[in-house]
Structures are given as structure tokens and as C-alpha cells.
Steps between C-alpha positions, in 0.01 A plus 500: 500500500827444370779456695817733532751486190761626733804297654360531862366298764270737685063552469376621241436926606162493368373473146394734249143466327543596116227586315397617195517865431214462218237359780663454800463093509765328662766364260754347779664489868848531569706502770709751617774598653681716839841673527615188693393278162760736334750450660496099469486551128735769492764224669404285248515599211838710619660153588433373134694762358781486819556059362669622166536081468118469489384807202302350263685494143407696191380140358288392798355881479446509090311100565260645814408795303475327155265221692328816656384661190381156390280478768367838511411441075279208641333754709441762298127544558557405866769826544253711301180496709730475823656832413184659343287417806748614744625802340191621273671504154281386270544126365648578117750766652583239803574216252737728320668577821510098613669421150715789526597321801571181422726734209685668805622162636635375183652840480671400842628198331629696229693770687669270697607266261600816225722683758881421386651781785723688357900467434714887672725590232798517750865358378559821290700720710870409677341498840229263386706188251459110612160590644098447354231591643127380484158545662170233567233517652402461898170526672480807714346367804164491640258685284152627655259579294190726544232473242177682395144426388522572152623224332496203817654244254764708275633716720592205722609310250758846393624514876530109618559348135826708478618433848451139464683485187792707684515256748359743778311406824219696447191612730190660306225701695231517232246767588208418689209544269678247253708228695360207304650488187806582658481156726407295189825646315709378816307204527591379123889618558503266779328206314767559222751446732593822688550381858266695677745684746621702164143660429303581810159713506455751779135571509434818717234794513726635751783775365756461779495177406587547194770777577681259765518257191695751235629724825722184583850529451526117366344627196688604223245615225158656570277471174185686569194618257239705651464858591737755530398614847621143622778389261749841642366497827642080517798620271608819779469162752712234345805392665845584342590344242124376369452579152158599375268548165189662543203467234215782596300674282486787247242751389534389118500711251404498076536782252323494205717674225394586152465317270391225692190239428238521759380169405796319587569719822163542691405095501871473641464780731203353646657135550762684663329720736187258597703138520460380844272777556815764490710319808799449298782692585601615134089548382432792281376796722571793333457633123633776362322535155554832284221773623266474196504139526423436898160547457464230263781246642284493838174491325624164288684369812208521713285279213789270566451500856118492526523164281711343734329216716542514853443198706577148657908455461439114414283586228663466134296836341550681796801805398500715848444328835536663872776671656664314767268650798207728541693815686733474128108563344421773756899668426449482134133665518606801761766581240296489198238730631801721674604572147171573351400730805838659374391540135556173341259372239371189586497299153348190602486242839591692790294245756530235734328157383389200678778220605794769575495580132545868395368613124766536273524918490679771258575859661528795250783722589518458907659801664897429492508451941165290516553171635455316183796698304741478762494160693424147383178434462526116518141456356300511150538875402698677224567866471504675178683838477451754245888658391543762262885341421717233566764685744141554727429113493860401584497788766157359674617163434807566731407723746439205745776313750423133367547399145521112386349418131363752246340514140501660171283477243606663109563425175809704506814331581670814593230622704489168693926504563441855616256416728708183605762741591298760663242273722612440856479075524710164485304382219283678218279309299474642160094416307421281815398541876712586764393162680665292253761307669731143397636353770784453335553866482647807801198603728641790683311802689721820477457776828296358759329246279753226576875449541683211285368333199295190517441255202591141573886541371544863645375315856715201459776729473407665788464179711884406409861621550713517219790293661842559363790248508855624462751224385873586457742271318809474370355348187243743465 
């Protein structure tokens, strides 16, 4: 069992068994954590940022995370089975995600060293002569960070990476299903350099736990990515003055718009709503395809889908694996055969399978208030709606209270700006899935799917303070 990563000298609370949500074998022990653990890390890592005289500069950050990204390219394959085993993505999509990673840090690097701050035009009125006026860059405070499943290496690396490189104390509570990629990310800041009182790990099943962590009023900036239920019940409990982002999840829709070529859009329709077996925050759920073509869209989706291969996570040929635990498989299956008791045509999958794994499924036009049209599924099924225009696609598209990342697909380059304008999102992906994502570029849920924008240099803003000096001269 690993010991705590947290400034404290207390006993261990217990330890927490991961396994693998494929077969259930045991991956790892860790140990974790009390309220009374929080607090000693709490004091810690809020006297680091108290001792101005001892933050670490922007070149001892840039080296640590420069010889971080080093190490983690000599561990590529290492970081992929770690976070395929523990979180079920299958091996080719977790390999993406670990050198998407190793991206993100250099990204750090090159947010932090590209940020000039900005000159205030002052000087140019009577009441404002022999004065200038400049702002840089300060770390915010303590940052904690709440994680989910999903992605166990890249989303830590979007909410620690950027508070490391702004020079923040920060204390990450990955979730509990997927803790161990999250410790190896930690563990390779610290052999880079970071001292380890800057990154700590709070490993915890327990929620109050976790809410006395980002509750605290020592922390300046709660990053947290999970679900919405969660993320504004912490936000309505911060203390004043704690700033917040919030990553949940959407309900994501894609409008098929004529002329558009069904061979380019159903293979990327079905990357986007099966990858990771549909637990992706931004992954295709719902269609809207013209009403003469619905029929046919689900019928060619659903030859997609039954191709698929569903199996071990570490395997290479393997395209679907699990969902993170087996009441997700019983969720996903009530709600699938809510919808077709309702009237929904089942197209193909609708099942359970061995090893937590649930068929990749298409539903032909579900009623409008199932289950499956109106929440987030979080598993492998798309929805295909028959529309008889486009006003009725944008309308159905819109009618829910979360909205993150959408997708259009036509040949018209009017018709895609006019559905840009009309579709209810932060992003629209025009002849390409709504899951696409850079991490260079804004991530931001709109209504209740998140508050704030993540992307490594939206979150490194967030993390500092615009700091403004004032100089007044008679030379000036």
C-alpha cells in the first residue's frame, strides 16, 4: 500500500482497494485520508503560498514540468495500460489520451512562458499624466482540485499541470474508481523537482471529506470535473471569496443538414457516441437527421455499432470496453428498455454483456421526456431523431437545461453558419463529432453543464490574478 502523498503526520485512515472495472481484479491499494489529514495539508500547503520569499519561479516551474513531460514520454506504454486498466478505456483511445497528456504539460510550459501581461493605457487624460500602469501575473492561492473517472491521466494533468505552472499549492482528490494514474502524475512532478508539499494527493471514498477540502476558506480556487449534482451543491458551499470552474456533462447533440455525406458523418458519429463506451461528457447522444432520412441514418449507424469490439481495455483491437461500474450497466439498460416500452425502436444492442460491458445500442425516435432524450446517458447509446425541418432540430436540440459541445454535418456553408448561430453550445463542430476537443482550445458547459471555461490556458488564467502596478513619475 502506498503511503499518504499528503503533508501530514497522522495513520494512514484506511486504504482503498482499486480494481478493475473490466473484471474486477485488483489493480492497487492506497491509502487514505480523514478530515483531520485535511487540515494538516490544508496548513501546508496555505503556508507555502503565506512565505512569498519561498514561491517557486516561473524558471524552476517551466524546468520541473519540462523534465516531467520527459519522463512521462519514457512511460508512455506504462501511463497507457495504468489508465486503461483502471478506468476501462480501451488501450488505442488511452494512449491518445496519455500523449495528449504529456501535450497538456508542454502546453503549461508554453502558457506561462507566452504570457507578456498587459500594459493600461492610462497617461492620456489631465488627471492621469506622469503615471503607467502595468499588470503580471500572481498565483491565486491554494487550488483544490476534484477530478473524475473519465480520463484519470488528462484531466489531472488539465487541473494540477496549470496550477503548478501558476505557482499554486495545489491539493487534487482524484475520484475513487481511478486514483492511480493520478498518483503516478504526482509522483513524476515530484521526481522532476516539484517539492512534494506543492502537489499533494488526497485519496478519499468519503464525500465530506472531500467537501471539508474545497469548503475551506484557505482555498482560493476550486477546479472540479464531475457531475452536476455535486459540482453546485460544493459551489452553493464555498467560502467567500473561492472562485470556481465546473466541468459536468451535456446531453450532446448533431444535426444532420442537407446536403451532407453520410459516409463521412455516420463513421464519425459512431467514434463520437461509442468512445469510452459513451462516458465522455461531450459524446454524441442525440441526432437529429431530416425525417425521410432517420430511418436509414440509424439503420447504417447501428452496422457501425454492431462492428464495434467490445472487450478487455488493455487489449490493442479492443474499440468499447466497460463502464466504470456495474450499477452504470444496470442505469444504462433500465433506460434503454424505458424508452422502448415508450415507443422507441430498438435498432441494434440494447443488452447488458459480460465484464460490466453494455452492447453498443441505437434508439429510433425515443419519446421527447424518456430518459434517454432528456438526461445524460453516460454510456454506449445514440439517439436518432426523425425532423421534418431544421427550426424542429434546433428546437429539440435546445429544449434541455445543459448544453456544452454540439455538431453539424452539411455541405452548405450557409446552412452550417446558420446552424452555428441557432444551436444552443460553447462550441459547434462543423463535418466532425461533437467529442472532438484540443486542449489547447475553450471547454466550457453553458446552463447547468458547467460554470467557467477549462482548457489548460483558460485554467491558468483562472488560477492567477492579474496584478496591476501603478508607478507615477515626474519623468513619466
Amino acid at each position: 500500500m502506498h503511503d499518504l502523498m499528503l503533508e501530514s503526520e497522522r495513520a494512514a485512515a484506511g486504504e482503498l482497494v482499486v480494481a478493475s472495472p473490466y473484471d474486477g481484479r485488483e489493480l492497487g491499494r492506497l491509502a487514505t485520508a480523514d478530515q483531520g489529514h485535511v487540515e494538516d495539508a490544508l496548513a501546508a500547503a496555505y503556508a507555502l503560498f503565506r512565505d512569498r520569499a519561498g514561491w517557486l519561479t516561473i524558471p524552476e516551474r517551466v524546468e520541473i514540468l519540462a523534465r516531467a513531460a520527459e519522463i512521462m514520454q519514457g512511460q508512455v506504454e506504462e501511463l497507457t495500460l495504468l489508465a486503461a486498466g483502471e478506468g476501462g478505456k480501451p488501450y488505442t483511445d488511452s494512449k491518445v489520451e496519455v500523449i495528449r497528456a504529456i501535450d497538456g504539460v508542454k502546453l503549461c510550459i508554453e502558457t506561462l512562458r507566452g504570457d507578456p501581461g498587459s500594459v493600461i493605457p492610462i497617461g492620456t487624460t489631465p488627471a492621469t499624466l506622469n503615471r503607467t500602469a502595468f499588470t503580471q501575473k500572481e498565483p491565486i492561492g491554494v487550488v483544490a482540485a476534484v477530478s473524475a473517472f473519465n480520463h484519470p491521466l488528462n484531466l489531472i494533468v488539465h487541473q494540477v499541470g496549470p496550477a503548478v505552472a501558476s505557482g499554486c499549492p495545489v491539493i487534487v482528490k482524484p475520484a475513487a474508481d481511478t486514483p492511480l494514474s493520478c498518483v503516478r502524475f504526482v509522483k513524476i512532478l515530484r521526481e522532476a523537482g516539484l517539492p512534494e508539499a506543492w502537489c499533494q494527493v488526497l485519496i478519499t471514498a468519503d464525500n465530506a471529506t472531500a467537501e471539508a477540502l474545497v469548503t475551506d476558506p484557505r482555498v482560493a480556487f476550486m477546479s472540479f470535473i464531475g457531475s452536476a449534482r455535486v459540482g453546485w451543491m460544493l459551489r452553493s458551499r464555498l467560502a467567500p471569496g473561492t472562485r470556481a470552474a465546473l466541468e459536468h456533462g451535456g446531453a450532446a447533440p448533431v444535426v444532420l443538414a442537407a446536403p451532407y455525406d453520410a459516409d463521412v458523418a455516420l463513421p464519425a458519429i459512431a467514434k463520437g457516441g461509442y468512445y469510452h463506451a459513451g462516458q465522455v461528457c461531450v459524446s454524441v447522444q442525440r441526432v437529429f437527421a431530416p425525417a425521410a432520412d432517420a430511418g436509414d441514418v440509424a439503420e447504417r449507424l447501428a452496422a457501425l455499432a454492431s462492428k464495434l469490439v467490445v472487450g478487455p481495455p488493455e487489449d490493442a483491437g479492443t474499440e468499447v470496453g466497460p463502464l466504470i461500474r456495474s450499477g452504470e450497466v444496470d442505469r444504462v439498460a433500465e433506460w434503454v428498455d424505458e424508452a422502448v416500452a415508450a415507443g422507441a425502436t430498438l435498432v441494434t444492442g440494447g443488452k447488458k454483456l459480460s465484464n460490466n460491458c453494455y452492447a453498443p445500442t441505437v434508439l429510433l425516435n425515443p419519446p421527447a421526456d424518456a430518459k434517454v432524450s432528456t438526461l445524460e446517458i453516460f454510456g454506449p447509446v445514440v439517439c436518432v431523431y426523425g425532423c421534418e425541418s431544421l427550426d424542429e432540430a434546433c428546437r429539440h436540440a435546445n429544449a434541455l437545461p445543459v448544453a456544452f459541445q454540439a455538431a453539424v454535418f452539411t455541405a452548405e456553408i450557409d446552412t452550417a453558419m446558420r446552424l452555428y448561430k441557432a444551436l444552443d453550445a460553447s462550441a459547434v463542430m462543423v463535418n466532425d463529432h461533437s467529442a472532438f476537443r484540443d486542449d489547447v482550445m475553450p471547454f466550457a458547459g453553458l446552463r447547468e453543464s458547467g460554470l467557467g471555461v477549462g482548457g489548460i490556458p483558460y485554467t491558468m488564467h483562472d488560477m492567477q490574478v492579474d496584478k496591476m502596478l501603478v508607478l507615477k513619475s515626474a519623468a513619466l
